[in-house]
Biotite code that builds the C-alpha atoms (Angstrom):
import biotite.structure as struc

atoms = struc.array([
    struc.Atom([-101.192, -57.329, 179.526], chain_id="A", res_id=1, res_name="UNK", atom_name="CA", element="C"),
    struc.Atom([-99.117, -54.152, 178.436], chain_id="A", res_id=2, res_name="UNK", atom_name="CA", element="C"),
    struc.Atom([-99.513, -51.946, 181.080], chain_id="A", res_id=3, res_name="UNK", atom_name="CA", element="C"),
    struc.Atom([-96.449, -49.766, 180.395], chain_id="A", res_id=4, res_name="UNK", atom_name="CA", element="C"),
    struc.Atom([-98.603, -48.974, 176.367], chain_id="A", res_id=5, res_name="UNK", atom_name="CA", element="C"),
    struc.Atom([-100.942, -46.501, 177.534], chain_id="A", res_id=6, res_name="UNK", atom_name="CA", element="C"),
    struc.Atom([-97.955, -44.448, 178.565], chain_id="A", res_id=7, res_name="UNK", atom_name="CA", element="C"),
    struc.Atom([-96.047, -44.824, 175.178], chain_id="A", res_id=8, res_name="UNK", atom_name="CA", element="C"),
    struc.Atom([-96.824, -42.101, 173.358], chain_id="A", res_id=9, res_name="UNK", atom_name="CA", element="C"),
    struc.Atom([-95.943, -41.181, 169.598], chain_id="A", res_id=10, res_name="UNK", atom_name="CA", element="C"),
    struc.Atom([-93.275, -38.605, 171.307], chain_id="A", res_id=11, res_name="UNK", atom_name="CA", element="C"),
    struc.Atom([-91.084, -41.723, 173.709], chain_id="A", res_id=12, res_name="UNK", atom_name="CA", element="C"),
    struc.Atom([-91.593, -43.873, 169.953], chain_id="A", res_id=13, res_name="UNK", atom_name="CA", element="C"),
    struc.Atom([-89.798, -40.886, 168.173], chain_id="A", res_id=14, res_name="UNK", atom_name="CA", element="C"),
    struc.Atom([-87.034, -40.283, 171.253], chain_id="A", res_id=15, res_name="UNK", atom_name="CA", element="C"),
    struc.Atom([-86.906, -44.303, 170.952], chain_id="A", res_id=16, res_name="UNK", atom_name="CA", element="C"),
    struc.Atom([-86.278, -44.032, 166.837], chain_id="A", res_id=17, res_name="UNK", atom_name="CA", element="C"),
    struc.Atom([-84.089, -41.340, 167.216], chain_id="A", res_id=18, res_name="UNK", atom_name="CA", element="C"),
    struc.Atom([-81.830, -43.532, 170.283], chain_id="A", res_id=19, res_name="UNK", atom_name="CA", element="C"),
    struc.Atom([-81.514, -46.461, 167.975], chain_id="A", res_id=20, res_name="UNK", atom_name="CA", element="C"),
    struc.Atom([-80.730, -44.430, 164.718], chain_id="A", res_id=21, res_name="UNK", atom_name="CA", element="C"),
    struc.Atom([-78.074, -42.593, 166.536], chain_id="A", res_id=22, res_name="UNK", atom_name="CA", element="C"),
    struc.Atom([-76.103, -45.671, 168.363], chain_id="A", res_id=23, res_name="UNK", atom_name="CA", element="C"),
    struc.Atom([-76.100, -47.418, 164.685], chain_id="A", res_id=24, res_name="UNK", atom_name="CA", element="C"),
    struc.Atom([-74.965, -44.420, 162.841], chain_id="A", res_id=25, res_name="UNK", atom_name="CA", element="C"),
    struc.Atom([-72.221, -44.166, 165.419], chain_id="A", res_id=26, res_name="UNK", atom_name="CA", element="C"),
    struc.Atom([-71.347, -47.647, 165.994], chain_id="A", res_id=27, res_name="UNK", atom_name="CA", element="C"),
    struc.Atom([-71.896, -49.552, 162.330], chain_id="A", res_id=28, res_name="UNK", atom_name="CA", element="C"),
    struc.Atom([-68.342, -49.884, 161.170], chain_id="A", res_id=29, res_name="UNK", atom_name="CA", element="C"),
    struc.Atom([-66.569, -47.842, 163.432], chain_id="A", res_id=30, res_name="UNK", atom_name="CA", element="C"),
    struc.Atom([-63.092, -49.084, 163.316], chain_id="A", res_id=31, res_name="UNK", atom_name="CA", element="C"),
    struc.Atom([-63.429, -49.623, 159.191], chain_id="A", res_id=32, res_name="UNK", atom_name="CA", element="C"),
    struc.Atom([-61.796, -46.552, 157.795], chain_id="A", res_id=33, res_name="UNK", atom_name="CA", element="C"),
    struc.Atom([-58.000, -45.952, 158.357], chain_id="A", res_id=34, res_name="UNK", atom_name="CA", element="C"),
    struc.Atom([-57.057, -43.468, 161.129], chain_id="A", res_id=35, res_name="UNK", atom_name="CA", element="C"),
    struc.Atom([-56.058, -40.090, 159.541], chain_id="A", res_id=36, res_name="UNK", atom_name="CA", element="C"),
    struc.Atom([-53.065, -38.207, 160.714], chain_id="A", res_id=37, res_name="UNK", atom_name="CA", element="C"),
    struc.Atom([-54.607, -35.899, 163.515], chain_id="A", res_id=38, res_name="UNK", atom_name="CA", element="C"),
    struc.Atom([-56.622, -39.318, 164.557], chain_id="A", res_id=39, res_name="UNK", atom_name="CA", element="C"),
    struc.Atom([-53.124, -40.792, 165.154], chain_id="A", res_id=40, res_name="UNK", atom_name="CA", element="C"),
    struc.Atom([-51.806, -37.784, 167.266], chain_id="A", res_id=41, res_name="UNK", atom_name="CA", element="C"),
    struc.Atom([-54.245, -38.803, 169.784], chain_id="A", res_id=42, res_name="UNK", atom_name="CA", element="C"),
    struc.Atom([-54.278, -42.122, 169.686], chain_id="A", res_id=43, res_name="UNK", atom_name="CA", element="C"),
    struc.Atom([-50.332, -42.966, 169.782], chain_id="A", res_id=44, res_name="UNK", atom_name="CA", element="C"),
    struc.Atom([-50.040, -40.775, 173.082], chain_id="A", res_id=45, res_name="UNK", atom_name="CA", element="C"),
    struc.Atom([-53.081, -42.700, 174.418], chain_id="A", res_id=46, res_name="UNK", atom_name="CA", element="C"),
    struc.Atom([-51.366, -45.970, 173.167], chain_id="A", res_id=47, res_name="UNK", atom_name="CA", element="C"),
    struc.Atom([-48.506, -45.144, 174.938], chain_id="A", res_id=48, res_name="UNK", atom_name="CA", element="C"),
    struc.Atom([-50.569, -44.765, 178.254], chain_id="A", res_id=49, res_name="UNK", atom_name="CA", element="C"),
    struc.Atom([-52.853, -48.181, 177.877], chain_id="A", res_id=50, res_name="UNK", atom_name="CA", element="C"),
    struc.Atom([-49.503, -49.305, 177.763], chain_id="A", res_id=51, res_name="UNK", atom_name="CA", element="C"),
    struc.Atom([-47.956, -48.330, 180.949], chain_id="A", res_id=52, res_name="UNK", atom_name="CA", element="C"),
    struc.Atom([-45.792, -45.917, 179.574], chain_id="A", res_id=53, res_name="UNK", atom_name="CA", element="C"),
    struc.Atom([-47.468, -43.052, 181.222], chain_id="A", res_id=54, res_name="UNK", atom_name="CA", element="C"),
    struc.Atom([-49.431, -39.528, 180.275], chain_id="A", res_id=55, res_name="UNK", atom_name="CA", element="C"),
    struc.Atom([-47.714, -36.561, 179.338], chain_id="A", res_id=56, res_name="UNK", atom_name="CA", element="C"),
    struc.Atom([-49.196, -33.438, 179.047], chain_id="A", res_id=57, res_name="UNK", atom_name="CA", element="C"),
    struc.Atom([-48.258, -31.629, 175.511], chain_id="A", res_id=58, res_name="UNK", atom_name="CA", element="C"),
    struc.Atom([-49.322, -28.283, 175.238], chain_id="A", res_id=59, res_name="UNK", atom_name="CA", element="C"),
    struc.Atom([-49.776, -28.060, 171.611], chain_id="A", res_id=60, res_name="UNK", atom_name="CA", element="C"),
    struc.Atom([-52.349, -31.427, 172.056], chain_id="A", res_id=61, res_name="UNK", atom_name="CA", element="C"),
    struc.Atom([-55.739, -31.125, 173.719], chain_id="A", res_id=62, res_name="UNK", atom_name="CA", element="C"),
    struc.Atom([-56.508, -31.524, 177.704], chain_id="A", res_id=63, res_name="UNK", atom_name="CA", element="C"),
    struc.Atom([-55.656, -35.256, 179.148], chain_id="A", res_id=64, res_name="UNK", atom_name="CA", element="C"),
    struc.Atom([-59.670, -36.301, 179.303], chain_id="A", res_id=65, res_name="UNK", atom_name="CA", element="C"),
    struc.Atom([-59.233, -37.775, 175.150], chain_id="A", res_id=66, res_name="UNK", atom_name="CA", element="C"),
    struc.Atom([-56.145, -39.966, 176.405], chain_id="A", res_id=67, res_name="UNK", atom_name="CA", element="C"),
    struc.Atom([-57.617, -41.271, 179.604], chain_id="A", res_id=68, res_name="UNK", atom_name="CA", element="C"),
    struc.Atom([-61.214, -42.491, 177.853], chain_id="A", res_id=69, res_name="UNK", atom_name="CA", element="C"),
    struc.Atom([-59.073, -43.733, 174.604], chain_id="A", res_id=70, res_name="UNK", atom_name="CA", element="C"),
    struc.Atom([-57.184, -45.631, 176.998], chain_id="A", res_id=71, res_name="UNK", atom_name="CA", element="C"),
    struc.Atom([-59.697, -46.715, 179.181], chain_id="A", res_id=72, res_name="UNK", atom_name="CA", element="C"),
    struc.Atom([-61.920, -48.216, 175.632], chain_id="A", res_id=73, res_name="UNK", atom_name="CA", element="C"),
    struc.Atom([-58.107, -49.674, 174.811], chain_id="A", res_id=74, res_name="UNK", atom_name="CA", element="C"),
    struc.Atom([-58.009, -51.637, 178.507], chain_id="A", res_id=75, res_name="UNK", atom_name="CA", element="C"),
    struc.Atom([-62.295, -52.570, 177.926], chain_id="A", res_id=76, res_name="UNK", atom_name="CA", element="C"),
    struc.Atom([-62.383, -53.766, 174.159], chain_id="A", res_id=77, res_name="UNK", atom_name="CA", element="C"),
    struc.Atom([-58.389, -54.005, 173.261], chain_id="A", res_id=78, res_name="UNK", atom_name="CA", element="C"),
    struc.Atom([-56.294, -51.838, 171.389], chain_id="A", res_id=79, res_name="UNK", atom_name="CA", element="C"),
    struc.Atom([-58.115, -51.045, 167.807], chain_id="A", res_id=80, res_name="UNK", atom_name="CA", element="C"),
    struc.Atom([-59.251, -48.442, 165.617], chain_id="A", res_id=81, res_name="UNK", atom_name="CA", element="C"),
    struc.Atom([-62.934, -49.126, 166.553], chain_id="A", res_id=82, res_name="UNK", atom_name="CA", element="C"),
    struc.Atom([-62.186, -48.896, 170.022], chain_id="A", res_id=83, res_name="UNK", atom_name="CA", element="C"),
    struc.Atom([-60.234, -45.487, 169.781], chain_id="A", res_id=84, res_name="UNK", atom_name="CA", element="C"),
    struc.Atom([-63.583, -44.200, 168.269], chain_id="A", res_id=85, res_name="UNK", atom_name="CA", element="C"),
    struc.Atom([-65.673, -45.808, 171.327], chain_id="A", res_id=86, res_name="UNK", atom_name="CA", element="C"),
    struc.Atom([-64.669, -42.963, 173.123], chain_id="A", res_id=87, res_name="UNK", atom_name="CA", element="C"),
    struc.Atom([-66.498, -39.784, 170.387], chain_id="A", res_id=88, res_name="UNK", atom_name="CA", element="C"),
    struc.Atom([-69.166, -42.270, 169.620], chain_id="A", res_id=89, res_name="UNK", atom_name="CA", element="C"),
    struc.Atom([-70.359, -42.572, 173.263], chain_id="A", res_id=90, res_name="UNK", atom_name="CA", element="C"),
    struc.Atom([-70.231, -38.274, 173.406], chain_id="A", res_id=91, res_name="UNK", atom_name="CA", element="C"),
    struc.Atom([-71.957, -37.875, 169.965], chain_id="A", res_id=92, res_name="UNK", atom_name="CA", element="C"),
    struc.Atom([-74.759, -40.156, 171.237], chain_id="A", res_id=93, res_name="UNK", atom_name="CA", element="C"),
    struc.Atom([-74.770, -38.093, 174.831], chain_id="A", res_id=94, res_name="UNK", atom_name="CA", element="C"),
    struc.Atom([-75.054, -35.061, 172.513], chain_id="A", res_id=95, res_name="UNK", atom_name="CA", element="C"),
    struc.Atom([-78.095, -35.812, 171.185], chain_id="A", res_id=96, res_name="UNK", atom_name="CA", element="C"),
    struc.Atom([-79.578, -37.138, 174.834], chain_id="A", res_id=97, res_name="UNK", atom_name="CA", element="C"),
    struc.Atom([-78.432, -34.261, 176.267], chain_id="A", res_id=98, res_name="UNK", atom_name="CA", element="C"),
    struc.Atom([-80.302, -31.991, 173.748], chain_id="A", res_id=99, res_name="UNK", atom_name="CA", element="C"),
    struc.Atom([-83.595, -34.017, 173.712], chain_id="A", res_id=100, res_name="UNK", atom_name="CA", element="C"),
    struc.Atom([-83.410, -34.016, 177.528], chain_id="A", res_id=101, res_name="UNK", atom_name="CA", element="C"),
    struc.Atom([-82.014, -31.473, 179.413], chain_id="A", res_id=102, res_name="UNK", atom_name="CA", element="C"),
    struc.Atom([-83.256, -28.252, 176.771], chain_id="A", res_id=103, res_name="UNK", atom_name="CA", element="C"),
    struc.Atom([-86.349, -29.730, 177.226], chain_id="A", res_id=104, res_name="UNK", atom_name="CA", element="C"),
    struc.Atom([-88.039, -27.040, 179.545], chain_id="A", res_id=105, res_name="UNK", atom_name="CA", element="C"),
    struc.Atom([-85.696, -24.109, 177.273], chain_id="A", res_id=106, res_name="UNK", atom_name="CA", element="C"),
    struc.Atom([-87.059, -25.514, 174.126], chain_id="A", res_id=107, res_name="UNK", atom_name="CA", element="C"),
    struc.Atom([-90.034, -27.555, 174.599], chain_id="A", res_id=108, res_name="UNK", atom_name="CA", element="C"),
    struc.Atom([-90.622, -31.131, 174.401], chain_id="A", res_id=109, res_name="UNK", atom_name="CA", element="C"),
    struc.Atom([-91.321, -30.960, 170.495], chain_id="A", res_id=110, res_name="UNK", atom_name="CA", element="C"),
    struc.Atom([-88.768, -28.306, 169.811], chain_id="A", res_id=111, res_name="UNK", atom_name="CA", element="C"),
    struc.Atom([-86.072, -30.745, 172.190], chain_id="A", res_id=112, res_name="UNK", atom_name="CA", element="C"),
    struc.Atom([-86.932, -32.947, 169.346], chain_id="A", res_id=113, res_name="UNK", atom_name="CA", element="C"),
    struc.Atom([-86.470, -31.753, 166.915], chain_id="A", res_id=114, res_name="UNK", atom_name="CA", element="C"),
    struc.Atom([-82.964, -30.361, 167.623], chain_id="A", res_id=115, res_name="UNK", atom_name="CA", element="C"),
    struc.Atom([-82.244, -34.387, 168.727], chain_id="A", res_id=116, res_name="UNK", atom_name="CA", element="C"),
    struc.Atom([-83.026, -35.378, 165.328], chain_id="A", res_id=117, res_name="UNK", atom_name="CA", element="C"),
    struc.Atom([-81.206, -32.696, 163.450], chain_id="A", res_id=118, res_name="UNK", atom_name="CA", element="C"),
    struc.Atom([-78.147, -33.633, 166.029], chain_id="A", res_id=119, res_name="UNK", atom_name="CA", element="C"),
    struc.Atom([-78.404, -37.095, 164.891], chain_id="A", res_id=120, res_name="UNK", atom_name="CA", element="C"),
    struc.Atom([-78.761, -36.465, 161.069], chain_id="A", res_id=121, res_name="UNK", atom_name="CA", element="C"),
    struc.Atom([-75.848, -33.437, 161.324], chain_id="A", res_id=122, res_name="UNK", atom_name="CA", element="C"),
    struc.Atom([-73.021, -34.023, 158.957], chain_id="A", res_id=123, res_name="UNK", atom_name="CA", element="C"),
    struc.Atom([-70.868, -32.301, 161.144], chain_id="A", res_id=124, res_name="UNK", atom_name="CA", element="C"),
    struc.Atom([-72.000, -34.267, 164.849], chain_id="A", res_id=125, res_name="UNK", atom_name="CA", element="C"),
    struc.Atom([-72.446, -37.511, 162.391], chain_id="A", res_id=126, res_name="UNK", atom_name="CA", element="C"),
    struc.Atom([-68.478, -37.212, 161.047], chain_id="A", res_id=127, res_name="UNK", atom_name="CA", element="C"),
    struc.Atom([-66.983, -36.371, 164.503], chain_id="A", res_id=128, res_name="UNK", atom_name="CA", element="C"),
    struc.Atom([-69.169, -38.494, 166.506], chain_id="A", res_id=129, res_name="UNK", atom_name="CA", element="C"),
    struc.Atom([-66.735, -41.309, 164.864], chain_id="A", res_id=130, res_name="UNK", atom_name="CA", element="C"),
    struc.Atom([-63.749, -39.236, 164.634], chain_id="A", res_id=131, res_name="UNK", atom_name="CA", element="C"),
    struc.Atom([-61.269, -39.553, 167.235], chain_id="A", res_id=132, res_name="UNK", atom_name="CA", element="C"),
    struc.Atom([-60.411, -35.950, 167.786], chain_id="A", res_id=133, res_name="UNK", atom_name="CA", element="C"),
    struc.Atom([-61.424, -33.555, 170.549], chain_id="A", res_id=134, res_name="UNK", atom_name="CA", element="C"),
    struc.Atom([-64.340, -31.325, 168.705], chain_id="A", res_id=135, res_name="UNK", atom_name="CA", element="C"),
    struc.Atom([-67.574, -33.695, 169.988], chain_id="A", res_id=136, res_name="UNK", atom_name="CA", element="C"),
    struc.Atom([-65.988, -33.085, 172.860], chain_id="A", res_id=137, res_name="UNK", atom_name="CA", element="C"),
    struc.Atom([-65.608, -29.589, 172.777], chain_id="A", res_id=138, res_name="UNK", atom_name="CA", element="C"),
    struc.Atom([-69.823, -29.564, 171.271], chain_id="A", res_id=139, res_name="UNK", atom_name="CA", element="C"),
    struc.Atom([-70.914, -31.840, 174.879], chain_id="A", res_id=140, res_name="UNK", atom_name="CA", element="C"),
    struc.Atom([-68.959, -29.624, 176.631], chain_id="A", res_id=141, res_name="UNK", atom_name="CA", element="C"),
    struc.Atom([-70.446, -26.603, 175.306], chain_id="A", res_id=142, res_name="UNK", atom_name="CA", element="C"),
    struc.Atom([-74.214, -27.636, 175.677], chain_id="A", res_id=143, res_name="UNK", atom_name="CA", element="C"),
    struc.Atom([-73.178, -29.069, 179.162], chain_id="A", res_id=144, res_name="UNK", atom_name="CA", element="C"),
    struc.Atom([-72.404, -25.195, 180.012], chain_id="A", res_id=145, res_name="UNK", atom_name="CA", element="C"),
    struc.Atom([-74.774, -23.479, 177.958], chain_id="A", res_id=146, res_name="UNK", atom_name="CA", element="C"),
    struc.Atom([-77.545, -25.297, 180.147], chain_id="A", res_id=147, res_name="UNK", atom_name="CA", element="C"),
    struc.Atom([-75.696, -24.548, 182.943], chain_id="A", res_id=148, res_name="UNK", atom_name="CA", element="C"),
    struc.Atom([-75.683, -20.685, 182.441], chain_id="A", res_id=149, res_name="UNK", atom_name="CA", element="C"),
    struc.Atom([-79.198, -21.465, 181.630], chain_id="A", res_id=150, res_name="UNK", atom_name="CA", element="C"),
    struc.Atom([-80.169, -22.824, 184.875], chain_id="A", res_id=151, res_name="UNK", atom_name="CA", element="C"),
    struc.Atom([-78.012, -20.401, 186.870], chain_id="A", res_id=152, res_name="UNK", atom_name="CA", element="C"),
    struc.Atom([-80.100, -17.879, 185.546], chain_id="A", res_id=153, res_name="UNK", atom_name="CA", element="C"),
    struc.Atom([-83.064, -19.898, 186.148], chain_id="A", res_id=154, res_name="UNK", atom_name="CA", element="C"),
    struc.Atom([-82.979, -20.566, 189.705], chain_id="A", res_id=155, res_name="UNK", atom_name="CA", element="C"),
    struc.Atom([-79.380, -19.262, 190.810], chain_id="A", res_id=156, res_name="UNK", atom_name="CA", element="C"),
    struc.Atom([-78.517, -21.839, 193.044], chain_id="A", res_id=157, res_name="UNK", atom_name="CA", element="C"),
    struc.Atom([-74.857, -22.363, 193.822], chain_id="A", res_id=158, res_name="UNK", atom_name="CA", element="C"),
    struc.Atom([-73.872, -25.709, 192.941], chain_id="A", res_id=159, res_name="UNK", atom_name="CA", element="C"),
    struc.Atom([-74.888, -24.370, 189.642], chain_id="A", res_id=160, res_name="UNK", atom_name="CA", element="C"),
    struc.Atom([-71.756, -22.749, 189.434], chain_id="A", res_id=161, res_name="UNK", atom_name="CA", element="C"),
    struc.Atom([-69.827, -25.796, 190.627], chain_id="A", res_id=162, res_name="UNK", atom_name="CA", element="C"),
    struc.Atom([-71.429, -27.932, 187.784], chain_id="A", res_id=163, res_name="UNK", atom_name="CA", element="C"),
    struc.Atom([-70.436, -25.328, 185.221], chain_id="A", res_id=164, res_name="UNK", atom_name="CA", element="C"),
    struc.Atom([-66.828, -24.692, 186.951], chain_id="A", res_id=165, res_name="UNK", atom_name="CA", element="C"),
    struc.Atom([-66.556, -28.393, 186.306], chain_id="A", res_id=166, res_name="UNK", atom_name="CA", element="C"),
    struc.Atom([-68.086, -28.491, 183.012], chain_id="A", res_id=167, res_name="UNK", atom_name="CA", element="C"),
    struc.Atom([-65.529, -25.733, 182.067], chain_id="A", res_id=168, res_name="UNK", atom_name="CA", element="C"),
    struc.Atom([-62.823, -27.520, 183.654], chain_id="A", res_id=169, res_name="UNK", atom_name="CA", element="C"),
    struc.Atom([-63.685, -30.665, 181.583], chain_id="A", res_id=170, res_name="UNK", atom_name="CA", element="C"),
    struc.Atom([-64.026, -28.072, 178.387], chain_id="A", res_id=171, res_name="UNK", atom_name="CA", element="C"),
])
């Protein structure tokens, strides 16, 4: 009748617990608190751009991928404070997939785990996972090219260097 439960393991229950825990942690009253000053300095520009008024690169603000995803979230769910968060909620989720999945073979499947777990109970990934400023971000980005270097070493294929010219590029 089940034929998919002699394949479910106690490991895809645990990757399954840890999944769930992490989209409610990030999603569970996203838009309640009040957006704090640096929240607003990225939000108002990407206001601005949902609204037609066009992107303009600052200098002193971060690269234009925040704007474009805040205002992409502002033109899928309306202009709010939970959807300026959808954007850091979605990374600090992929954070935690990306460490349970892709550091697999570097770290094995319990030790990939483990490290999902402690990304999904981290103060730190927890506060900015819902924080609309550019630091989960910055951590994706950074595991995205740390696993790139890894491979490169690996198997040193060359459109391992294109994903991590990319992933820098994004950085």
């Amino acid at each position: 009748v089940f034929s998919f439960w002699p394949r479910f393991t106690i490991y895809h229950l645990l990757v399954g617990l840890i999944i769930i825990t992490a989209v409610l942690s990030r999603f569970i009253m996203l838009g309640e608190r009040v957006m704090s000053h640096d929240e607003t300095n990225h939000v108002v520009p990407a206001h601005t751009f949902y609204q037609g008024g066009g992107y303009l690169y600052d200098p002193l603000s971060h690269g234009p991928l925040q704007f474009h995803l805040i205002a992409l979230s502002f033109s899928l769910f309306g202009d709010s404070d939970f959807s300026a968060r959808v954007p850091d909620a979605v990374f600090g989720i992929a954070v935690i997939l990306f460490a349970i999945i892709a550091f697999k073979p570097y770290l094995g499947r319990l030790g990939a785990l483990i490290a999902g777990f402690l990304f999904t109970i981290s103060p730190f990934i927890s506060f900015y996972s819902r924080y609309t400023r550019n630091e989960i971000y910055i951590v994706f980005w950074g595991m995205a090219l740390l696993w790139g270097v890894l491979r490169y070493l690996e198997f040193g294929r060359k459109r391992t260097l294109l994903f991590i010219t990319v992933i820098t590029a994004l950085h």
